[in-house]
LODREN-59594 format. One record per residue: residue in three letters; chain; x, y, z of N, C-alpha, C in turn. Coordinates in steps of 0.02 Angstrom, whole numbers, plus 32768, in hexadecimal, padded with zeros to 4 digits. Layout:
("ala","A",(X,Y,Z),(X,Y,Z),(X,Y,Z))
...
// end
This chain:
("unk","A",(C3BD,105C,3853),(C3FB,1035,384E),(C3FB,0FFB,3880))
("unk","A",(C3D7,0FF5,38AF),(C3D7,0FDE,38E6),(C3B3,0FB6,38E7))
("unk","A",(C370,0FC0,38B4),(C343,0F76,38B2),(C360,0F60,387F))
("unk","A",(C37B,0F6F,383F),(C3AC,0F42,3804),(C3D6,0F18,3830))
("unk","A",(C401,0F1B,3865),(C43C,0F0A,3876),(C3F3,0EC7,3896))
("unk","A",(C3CA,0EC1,38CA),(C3C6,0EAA,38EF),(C3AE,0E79,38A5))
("unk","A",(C377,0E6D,3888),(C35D,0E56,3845),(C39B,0E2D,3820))
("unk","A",(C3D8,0E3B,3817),(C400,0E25,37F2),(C415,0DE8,381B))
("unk","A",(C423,0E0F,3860),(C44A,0DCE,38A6),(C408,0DA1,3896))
("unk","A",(C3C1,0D9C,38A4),(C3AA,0D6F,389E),(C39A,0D4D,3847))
("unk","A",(C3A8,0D61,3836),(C3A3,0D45,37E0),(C3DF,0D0A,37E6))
("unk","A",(C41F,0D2A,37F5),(C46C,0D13,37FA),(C46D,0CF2,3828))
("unk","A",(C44C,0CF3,3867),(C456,0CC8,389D),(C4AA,0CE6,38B8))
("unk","A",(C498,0D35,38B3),(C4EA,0D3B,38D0),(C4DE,0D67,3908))
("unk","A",(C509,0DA4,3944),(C4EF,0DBE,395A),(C513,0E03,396F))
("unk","A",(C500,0E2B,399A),(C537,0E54,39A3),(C53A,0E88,3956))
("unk","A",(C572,0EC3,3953),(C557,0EF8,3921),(C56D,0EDA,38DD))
("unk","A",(C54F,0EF8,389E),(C55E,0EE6,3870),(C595,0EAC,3868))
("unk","A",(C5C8,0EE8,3853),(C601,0ED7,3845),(C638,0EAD,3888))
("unk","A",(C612,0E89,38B9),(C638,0E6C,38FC),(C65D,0E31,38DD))
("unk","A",(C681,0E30,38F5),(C6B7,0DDD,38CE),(C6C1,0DDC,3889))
("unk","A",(C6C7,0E1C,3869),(C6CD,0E1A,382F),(C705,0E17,3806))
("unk","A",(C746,0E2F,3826),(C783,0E29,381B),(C7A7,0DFC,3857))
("unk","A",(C7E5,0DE2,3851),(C815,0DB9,3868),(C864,0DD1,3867))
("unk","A",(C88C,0DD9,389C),(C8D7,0DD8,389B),(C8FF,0DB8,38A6))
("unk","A",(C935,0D9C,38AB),(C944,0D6C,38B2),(C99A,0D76,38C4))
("unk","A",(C9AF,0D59,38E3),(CA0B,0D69,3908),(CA1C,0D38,38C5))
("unk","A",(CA54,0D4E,38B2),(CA68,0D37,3869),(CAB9,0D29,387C))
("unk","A",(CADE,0CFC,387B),(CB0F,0CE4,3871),(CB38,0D0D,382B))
("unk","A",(CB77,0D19,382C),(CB7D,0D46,37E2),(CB9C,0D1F,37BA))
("unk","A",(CBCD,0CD5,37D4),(CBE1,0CBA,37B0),(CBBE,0C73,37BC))
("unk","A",(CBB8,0C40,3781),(CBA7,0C5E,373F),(CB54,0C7A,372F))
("unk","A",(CB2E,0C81,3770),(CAF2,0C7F,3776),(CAD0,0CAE,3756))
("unk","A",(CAFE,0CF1,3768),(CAEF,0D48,3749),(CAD9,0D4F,36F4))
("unk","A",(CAFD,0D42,36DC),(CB08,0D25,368A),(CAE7,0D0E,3673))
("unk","A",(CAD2,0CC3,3692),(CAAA,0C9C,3672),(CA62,0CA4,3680))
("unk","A",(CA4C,0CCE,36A7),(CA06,0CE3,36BF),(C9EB,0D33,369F))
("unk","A",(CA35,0D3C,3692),(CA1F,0D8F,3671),(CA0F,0D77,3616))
("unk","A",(CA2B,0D4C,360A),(CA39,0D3C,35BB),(C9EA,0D0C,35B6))
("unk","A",(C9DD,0CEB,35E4),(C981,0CCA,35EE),(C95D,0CF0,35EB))
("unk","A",(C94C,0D18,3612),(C92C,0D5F,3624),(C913,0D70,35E5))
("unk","A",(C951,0D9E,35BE),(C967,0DB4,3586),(C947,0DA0,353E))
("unk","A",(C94C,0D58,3543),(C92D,0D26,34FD),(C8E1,0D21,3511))
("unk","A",(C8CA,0D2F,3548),(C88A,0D1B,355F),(C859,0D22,3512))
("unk","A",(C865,0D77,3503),(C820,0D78,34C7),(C847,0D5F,3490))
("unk","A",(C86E,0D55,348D),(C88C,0D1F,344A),(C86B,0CD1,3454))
("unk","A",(C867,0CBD,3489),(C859,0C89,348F),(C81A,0C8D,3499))
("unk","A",(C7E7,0CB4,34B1),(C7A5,0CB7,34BF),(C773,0CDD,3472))
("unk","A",(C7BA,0CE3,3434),(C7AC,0CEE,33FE),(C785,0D37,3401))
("unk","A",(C793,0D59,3420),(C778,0DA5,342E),(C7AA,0DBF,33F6))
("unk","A",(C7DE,0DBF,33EB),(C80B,0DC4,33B6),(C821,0D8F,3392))
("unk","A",(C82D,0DC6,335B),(C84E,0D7C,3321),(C8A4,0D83,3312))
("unk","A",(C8CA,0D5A,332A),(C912,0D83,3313),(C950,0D9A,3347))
("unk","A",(C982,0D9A,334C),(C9A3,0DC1,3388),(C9A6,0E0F,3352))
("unk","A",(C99A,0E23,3329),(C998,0E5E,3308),(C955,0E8E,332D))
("unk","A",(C926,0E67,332D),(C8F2,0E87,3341),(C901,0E7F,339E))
("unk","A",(C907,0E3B,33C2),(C91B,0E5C,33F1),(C94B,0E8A,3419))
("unk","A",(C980,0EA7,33E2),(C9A4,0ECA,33E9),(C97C,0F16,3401))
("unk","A",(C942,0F08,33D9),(C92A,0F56,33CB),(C8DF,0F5A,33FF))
("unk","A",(C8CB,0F31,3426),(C8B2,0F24,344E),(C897,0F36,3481))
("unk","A",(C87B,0F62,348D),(C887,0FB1,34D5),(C85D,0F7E,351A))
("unk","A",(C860,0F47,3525),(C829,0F34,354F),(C86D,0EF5,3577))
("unk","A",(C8AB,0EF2,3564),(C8D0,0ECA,3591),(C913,0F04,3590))
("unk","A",(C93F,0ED7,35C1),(C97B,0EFD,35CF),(C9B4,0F03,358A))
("unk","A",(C9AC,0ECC,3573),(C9C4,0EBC,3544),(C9DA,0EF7,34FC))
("unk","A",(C99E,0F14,34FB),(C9B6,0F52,34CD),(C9DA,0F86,34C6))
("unk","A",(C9D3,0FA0,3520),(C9F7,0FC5,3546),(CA4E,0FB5,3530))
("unk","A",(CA59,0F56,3556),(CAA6,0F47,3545),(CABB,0F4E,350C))
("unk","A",(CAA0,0F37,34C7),(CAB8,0F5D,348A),(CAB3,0FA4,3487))
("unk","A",(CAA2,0FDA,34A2),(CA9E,100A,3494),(CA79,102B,345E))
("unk","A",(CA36,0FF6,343D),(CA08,1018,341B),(C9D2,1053,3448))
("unk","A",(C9D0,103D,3479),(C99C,1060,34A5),(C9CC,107D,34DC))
("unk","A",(C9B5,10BA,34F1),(C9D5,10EE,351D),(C9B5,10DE,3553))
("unk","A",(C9C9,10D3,3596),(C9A5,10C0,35D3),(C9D5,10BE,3605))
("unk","A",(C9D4,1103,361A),(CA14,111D,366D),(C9FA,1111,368F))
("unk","A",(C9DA,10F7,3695),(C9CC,10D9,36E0),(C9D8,108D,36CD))
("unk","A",(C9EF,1065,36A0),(C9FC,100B,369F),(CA36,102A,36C1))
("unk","A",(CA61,0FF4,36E4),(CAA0,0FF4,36FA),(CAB3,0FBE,36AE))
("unk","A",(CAEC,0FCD,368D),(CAF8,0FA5,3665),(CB52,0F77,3664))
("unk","A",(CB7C,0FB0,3686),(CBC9,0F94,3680),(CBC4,0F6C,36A6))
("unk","A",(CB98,0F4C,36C8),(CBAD,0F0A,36F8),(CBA0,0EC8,36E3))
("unk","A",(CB70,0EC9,369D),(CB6D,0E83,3667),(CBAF,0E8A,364F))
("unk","A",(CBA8,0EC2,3632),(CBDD,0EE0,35EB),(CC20,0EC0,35FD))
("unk","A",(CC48,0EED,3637),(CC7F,0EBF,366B),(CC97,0E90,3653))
("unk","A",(CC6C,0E5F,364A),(CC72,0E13,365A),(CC83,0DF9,3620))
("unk","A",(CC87,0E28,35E3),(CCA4,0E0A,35A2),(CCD4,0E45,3585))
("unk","A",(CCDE,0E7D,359E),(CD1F,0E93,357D),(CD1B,0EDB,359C))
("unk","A",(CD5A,0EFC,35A9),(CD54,0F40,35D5),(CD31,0F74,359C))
("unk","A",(CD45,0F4E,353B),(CD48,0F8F,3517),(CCFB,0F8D,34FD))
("unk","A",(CCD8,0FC8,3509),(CC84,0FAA,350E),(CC6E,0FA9,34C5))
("unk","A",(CC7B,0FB0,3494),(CC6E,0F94,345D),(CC80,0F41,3451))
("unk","A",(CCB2,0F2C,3455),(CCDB,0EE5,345B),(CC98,0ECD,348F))
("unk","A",(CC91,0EE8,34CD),(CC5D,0EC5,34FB),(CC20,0EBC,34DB))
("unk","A",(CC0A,0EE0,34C0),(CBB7,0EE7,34A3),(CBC6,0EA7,346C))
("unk","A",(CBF1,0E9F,3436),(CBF9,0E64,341C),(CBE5,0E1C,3441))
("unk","A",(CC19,0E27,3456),(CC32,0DED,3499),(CBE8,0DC6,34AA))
("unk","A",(CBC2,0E05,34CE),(CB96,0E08,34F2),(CB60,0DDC,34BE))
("unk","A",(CB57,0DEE,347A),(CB1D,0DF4,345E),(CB28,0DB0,3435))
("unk","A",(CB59,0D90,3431),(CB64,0D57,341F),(CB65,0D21,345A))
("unk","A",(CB64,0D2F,349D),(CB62,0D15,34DF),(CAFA,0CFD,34C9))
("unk","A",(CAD0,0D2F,34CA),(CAA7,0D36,34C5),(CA8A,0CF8,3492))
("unk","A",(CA9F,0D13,3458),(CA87,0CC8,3409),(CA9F,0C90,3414))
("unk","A",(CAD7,0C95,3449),(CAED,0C43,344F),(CAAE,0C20,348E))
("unk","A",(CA8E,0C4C,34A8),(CA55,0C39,34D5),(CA11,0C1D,34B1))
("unk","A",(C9FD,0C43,347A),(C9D6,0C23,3453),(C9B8,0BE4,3453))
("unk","A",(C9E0,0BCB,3421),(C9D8,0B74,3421),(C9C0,0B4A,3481))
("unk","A",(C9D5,0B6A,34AE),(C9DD,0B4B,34FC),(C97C,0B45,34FB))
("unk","A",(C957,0B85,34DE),(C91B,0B86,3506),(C917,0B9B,3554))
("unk","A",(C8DE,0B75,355A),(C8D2,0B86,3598),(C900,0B61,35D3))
("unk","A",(C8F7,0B8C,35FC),(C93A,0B63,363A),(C90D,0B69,3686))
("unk","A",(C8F7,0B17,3676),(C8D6,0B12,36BC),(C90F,0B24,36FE))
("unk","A",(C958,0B1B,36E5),(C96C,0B1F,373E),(C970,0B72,3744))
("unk","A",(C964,0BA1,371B),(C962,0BEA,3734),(C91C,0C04,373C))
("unk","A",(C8E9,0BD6,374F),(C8AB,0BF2,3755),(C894,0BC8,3789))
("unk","A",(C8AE,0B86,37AB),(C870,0B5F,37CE),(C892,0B7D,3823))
("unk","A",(C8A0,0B4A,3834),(C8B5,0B68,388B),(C8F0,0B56,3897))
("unk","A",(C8FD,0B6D,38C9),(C94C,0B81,38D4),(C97E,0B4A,38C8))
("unk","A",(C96B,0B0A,38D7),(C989,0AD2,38CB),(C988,0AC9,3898))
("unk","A",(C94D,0AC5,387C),(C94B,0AAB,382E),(C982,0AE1,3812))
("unk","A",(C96C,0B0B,37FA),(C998,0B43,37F0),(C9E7,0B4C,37FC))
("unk","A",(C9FE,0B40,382A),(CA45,0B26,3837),(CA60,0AEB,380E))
("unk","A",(CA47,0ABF,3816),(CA64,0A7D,37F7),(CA56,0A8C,37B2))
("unk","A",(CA2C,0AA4,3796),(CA1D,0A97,374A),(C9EB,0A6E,373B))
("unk","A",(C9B1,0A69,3761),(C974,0A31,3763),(C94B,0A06,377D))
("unk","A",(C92B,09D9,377E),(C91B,09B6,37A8),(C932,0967,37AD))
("unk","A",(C96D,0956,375F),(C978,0924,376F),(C9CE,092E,379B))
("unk","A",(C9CA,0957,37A7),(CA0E,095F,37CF),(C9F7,0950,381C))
("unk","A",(C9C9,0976,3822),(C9A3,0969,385A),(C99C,092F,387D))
("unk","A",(C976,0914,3855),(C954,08B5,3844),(C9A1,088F,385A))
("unk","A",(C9D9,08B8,3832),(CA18,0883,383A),(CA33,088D,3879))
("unk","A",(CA3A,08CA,3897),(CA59,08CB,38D4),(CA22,089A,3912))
("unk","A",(C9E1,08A9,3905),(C9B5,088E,3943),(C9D4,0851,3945))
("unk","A",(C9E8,081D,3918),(C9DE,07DC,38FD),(CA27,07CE,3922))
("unk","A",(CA5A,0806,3916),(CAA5,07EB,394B),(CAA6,080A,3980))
("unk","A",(CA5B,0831,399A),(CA59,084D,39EE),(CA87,089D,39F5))
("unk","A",(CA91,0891,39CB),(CAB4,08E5,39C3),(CA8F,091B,39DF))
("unk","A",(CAB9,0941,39EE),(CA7A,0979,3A0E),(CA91,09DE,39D6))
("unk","A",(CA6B,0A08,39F0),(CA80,0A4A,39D0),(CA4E,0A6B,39D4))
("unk","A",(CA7F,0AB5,39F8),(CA51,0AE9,3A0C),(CA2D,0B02,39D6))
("unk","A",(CA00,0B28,39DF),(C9D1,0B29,3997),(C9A4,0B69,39C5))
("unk","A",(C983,0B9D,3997),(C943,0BBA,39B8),(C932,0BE7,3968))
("unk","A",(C8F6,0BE6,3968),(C8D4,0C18,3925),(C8E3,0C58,3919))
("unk","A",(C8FF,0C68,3946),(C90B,0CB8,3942),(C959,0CB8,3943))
("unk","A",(C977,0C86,393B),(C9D1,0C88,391A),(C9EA,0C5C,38E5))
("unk","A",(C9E8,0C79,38AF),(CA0F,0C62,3878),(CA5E,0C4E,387C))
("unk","A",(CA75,0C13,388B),(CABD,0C20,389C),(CADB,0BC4,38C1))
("unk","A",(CB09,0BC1,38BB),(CB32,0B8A,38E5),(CB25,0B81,3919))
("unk","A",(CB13,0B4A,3934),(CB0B,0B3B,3988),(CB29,0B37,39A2))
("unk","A",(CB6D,0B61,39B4),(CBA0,0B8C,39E5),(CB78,0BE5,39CC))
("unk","A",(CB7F,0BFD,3998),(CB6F,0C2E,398E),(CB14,0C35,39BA))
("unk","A",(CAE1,0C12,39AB),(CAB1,0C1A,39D1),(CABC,0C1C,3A19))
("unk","A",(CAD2,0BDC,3A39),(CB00,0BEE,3A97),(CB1A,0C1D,3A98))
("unk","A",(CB24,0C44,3A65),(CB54,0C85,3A7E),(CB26,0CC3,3A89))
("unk","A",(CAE7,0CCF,3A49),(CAD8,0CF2,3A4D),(CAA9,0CF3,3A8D))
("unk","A",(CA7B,0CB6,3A8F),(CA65,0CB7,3ADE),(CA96,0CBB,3B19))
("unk","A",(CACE,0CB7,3B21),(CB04,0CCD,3B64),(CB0E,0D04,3B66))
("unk","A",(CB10,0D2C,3B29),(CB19,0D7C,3B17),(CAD7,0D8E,3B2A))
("unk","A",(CA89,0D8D,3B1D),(CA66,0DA9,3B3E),(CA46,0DA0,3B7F))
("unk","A",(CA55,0D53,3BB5),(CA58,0D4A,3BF3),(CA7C,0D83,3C09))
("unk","A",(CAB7,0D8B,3C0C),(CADC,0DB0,3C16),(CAC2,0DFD,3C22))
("unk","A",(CAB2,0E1E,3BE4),(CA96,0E62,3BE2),(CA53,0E4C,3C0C))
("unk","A",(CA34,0E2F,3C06),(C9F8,0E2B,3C43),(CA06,0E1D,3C79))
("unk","A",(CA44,0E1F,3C99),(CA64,0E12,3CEE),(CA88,0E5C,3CEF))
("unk","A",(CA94,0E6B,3CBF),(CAB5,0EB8,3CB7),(CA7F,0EDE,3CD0))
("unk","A",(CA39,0EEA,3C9A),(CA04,0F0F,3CAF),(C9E9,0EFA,3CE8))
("unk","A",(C9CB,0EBC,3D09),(C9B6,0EB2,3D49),(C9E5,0EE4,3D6A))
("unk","A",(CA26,0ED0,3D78),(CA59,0EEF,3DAE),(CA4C,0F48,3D9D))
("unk","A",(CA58,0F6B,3D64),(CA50,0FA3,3D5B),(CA1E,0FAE,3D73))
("unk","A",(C9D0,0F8A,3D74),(C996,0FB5,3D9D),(C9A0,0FA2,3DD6))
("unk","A",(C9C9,0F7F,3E0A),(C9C6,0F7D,3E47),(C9E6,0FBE,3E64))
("unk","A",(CA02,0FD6,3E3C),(CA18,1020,3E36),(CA20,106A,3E28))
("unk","A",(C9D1,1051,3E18),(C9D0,109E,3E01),(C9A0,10BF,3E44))
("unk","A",(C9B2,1105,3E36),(C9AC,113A,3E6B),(C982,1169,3E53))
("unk","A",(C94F,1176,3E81),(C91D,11A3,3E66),(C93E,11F8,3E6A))
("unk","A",(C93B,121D,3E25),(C957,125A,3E06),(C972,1286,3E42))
("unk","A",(C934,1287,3E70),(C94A,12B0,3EA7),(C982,128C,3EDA))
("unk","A",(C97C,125B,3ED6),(C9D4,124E,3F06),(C9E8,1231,3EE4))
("unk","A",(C9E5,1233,3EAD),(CA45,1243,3E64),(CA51,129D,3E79))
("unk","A",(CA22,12C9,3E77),(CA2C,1313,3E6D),(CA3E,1312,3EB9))
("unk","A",(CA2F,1303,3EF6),(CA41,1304,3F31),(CA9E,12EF,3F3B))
("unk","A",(CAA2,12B2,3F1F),(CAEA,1297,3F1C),(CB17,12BD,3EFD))
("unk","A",(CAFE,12D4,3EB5),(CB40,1306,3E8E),(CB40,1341,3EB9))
("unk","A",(CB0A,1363,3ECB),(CB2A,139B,3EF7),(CB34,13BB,3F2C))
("unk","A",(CB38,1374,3F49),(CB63,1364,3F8D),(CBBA,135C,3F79))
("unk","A",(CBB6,1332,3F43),(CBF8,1320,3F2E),(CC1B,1363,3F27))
("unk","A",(CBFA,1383,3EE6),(CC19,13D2,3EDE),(CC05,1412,3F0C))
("unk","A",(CBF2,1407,3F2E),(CBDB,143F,3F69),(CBB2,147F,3F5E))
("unk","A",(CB90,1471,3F37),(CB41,1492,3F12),(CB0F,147F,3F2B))
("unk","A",(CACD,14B0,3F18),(CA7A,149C,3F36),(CA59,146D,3F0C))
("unk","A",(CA21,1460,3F0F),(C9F5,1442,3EDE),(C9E1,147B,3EAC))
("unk","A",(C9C5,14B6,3EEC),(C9B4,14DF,3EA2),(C9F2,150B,3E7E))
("unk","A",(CA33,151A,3E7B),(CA6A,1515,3E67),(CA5F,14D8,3E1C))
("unk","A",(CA65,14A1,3E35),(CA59,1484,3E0C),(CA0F,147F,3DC6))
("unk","A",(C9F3,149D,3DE7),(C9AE,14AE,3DB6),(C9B5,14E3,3DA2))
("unk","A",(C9E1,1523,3DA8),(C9DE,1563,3DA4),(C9E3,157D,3D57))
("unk","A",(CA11,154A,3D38),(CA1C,155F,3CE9),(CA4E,158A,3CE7))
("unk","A",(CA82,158A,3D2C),(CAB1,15CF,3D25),(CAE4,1591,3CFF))
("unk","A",(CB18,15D1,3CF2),(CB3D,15B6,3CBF),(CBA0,15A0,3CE6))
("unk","A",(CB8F,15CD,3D22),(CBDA,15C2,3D41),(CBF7,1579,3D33))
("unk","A",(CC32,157A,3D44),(CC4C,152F,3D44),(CC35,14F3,3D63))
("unk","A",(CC43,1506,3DA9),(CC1F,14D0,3DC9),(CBDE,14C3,3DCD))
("unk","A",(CBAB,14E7,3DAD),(CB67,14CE,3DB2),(CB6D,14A4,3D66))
("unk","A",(CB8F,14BE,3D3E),(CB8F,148B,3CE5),(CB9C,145B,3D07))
("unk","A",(CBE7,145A,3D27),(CC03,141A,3D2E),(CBC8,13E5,3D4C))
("unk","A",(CB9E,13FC,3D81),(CB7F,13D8,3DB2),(CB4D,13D0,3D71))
("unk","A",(CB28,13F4,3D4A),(CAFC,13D6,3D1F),(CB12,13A4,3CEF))
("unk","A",(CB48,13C3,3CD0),(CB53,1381,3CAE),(CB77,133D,3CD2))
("unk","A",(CB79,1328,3D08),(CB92,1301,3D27),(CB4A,12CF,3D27))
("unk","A",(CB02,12FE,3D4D),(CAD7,12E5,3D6B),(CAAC,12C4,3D25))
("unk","A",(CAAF,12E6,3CE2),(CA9A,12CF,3C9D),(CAB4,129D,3CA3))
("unk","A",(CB0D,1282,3CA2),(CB30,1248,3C8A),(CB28,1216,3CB9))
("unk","A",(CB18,120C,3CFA),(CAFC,11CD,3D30),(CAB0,11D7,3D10))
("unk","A",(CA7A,1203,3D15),(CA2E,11EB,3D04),(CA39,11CD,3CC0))
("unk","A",(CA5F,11CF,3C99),(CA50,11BB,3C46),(CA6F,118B,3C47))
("unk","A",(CAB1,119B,3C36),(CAE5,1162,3C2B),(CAE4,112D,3C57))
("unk","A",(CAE8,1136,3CA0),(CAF0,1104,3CD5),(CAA4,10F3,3CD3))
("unk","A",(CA77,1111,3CF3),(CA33,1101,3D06),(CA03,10EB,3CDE))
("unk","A",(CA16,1105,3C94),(C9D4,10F9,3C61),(C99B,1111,3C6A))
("unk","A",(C9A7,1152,3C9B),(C95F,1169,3C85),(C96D,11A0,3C3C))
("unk","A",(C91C,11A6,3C2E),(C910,11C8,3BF2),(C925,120B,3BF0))
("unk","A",(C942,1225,3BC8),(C959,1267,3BC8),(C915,12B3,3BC5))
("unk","A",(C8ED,1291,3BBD),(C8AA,12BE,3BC9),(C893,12CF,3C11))
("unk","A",(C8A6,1280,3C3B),(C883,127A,3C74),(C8CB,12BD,3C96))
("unk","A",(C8FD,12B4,3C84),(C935,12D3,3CB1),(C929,1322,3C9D))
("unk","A",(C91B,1336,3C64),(C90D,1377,3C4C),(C8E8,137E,3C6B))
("unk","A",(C89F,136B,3C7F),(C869,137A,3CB2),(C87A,1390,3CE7))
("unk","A",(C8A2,135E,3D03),(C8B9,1369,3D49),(C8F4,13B5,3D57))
("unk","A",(C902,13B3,3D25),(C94D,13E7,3D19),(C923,1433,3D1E))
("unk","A",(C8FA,1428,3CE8),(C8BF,1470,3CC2),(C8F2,147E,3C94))
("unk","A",(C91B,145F,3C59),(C940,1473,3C31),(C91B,1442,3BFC))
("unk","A",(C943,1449,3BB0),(C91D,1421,3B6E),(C947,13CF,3B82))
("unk","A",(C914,13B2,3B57),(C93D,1361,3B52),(C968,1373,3B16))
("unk","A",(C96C,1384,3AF6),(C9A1,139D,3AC9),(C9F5,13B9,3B07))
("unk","A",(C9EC,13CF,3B21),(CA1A,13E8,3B4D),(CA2A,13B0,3B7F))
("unk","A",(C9FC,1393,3B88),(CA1E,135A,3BB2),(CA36,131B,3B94))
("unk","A",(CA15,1316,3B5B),(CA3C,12D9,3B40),(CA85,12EC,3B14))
("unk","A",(CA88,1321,3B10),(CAD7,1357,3B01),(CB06,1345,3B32))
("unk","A",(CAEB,134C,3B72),(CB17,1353,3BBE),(CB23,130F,3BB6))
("unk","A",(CAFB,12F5,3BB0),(CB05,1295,3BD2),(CB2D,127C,3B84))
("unk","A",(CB3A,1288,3B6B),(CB63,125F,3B24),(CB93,128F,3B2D))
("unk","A",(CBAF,12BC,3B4D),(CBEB,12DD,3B31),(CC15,12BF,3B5C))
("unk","A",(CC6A,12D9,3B4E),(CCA2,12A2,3B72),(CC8E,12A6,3BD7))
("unk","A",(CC88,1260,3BCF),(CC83,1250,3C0E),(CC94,126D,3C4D))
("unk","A",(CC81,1283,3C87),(CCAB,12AE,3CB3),(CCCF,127C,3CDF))
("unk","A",(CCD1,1243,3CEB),(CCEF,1218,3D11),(CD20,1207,3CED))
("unk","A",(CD4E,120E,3CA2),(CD70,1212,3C8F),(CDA8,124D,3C8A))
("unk","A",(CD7D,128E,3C9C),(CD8B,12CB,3C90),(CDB7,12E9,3CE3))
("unk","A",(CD73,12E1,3D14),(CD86,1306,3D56),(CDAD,12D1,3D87))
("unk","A",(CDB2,12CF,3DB7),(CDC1,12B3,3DF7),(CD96,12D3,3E26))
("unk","A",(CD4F,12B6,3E41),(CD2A,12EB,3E68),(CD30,12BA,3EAC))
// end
């Protein structure tokens, strides 16, 4: 497998495993961006003539599309969040929906939902061309489909969570003085706390010391089961159940 992969990178001139850069995601704006990128998507083998028909792509098992009519069964598509957007009563929606779809047809291909973020925003490249020409400016990046307030936002929203996480690791505490701190607080041992007894105050102190390593700290619920000698099943129980800093006054 390993000399195919290397043989192919040099055939392809590509590198890294097979399948590396093979898919794309993209932060999606929902209005009107959501819609009009799911309904592109959607026509792709209509338009790439893989099918003939919205009859046949109705029946189609290789896009999402078949799923939203409900010819094809597929629990794992999330589907009421297209559906939504044209009527609460989901038959009326699937209409809605599927005539949303044939009125896309005739459009073809849509360079501004495929090139880069700018292009893509404006609707092209002669929008582009027109703003350079009156000095205009607009946030833009490839990996957001969406309005240039909506793009500034979503980069301020993840600055943000990355000053969150920096600050959270300036804070975290290695297991043994988190387990040192809770049971000092509640006036228990360490091994008390490892013991697996079931009295009150040693639960309390365990599930306290689960909900700071998980919830607060982010460590892995395996690494804390290690440390505990109990299952990660049991600790990720302790650390998701109602909060104790809501519960006690310690």
């Amino acid at each position: 497998m390993t000399g195919y992969v290397v043989n192919f990178n040099r055939r392809h001139k590509r590198f890294g495993h097979l399948f590396q850069n093979r898919y794309k995601s993209i932060v999606c704006e929902d209005d009107p961006y959501l819609l009009e990128l799911t309904r592109y998507i959607h026509l792709n083998p209509l338009h790439r003539k893989i099918v003939r028909g919205m009859e046949a792509l109705k029946n189609y098992p290789w896009t999402g599309h078949s799923a939203l009519m409900g010819t094809i069964t597929r629990d794992w598509q999330e589907k009421e969040t297209i559906l939504s957007y044209f009527s609460s009563k989901k038959k009326r929606a699937m209409t809605l929906y599927e005539t949303f779809v044939y009125e896309g047809v005739p459009l073809g291909e849509r360079s501004e939902l495929v090139g880069g973020g700018l292009i893509r925003s404006l609707g092209g490249w002669s929008e582009v061309v027109s703003m350079r020409r009156k000095d205009m400016r607009m946030a833009s990046d490839e990996r957001v489909l969406g309005s240039s307030e909506f793009v500034l936002d979503v980069f301020s929203e993840a600055e943000q969570r990355v000053k969150e996480t920096l600050k959270l690791a300036g804070e975290i505490k290695p297991l043994e003085e988190l387990a040192k701190e809770v049971t000092n607080e509640l006036g228990i041992s360490a091994e008390d706390l490892k013991s697996g007894g079931r009295q009150r105050l040693i639960s309390r102190a365990r599930k306290m010391f689960c909900q700071r390593a998980v919830k607060e700290m982010r460590y892995p619920g395996a690494e804390v089961a290690r440390f505990l000698g109990v299952t990660t099943s049991a600790v990720n129980r302790l650390a998701h159940s109602v909060y104790l800093d809501q519960v006690y006054t310690v």
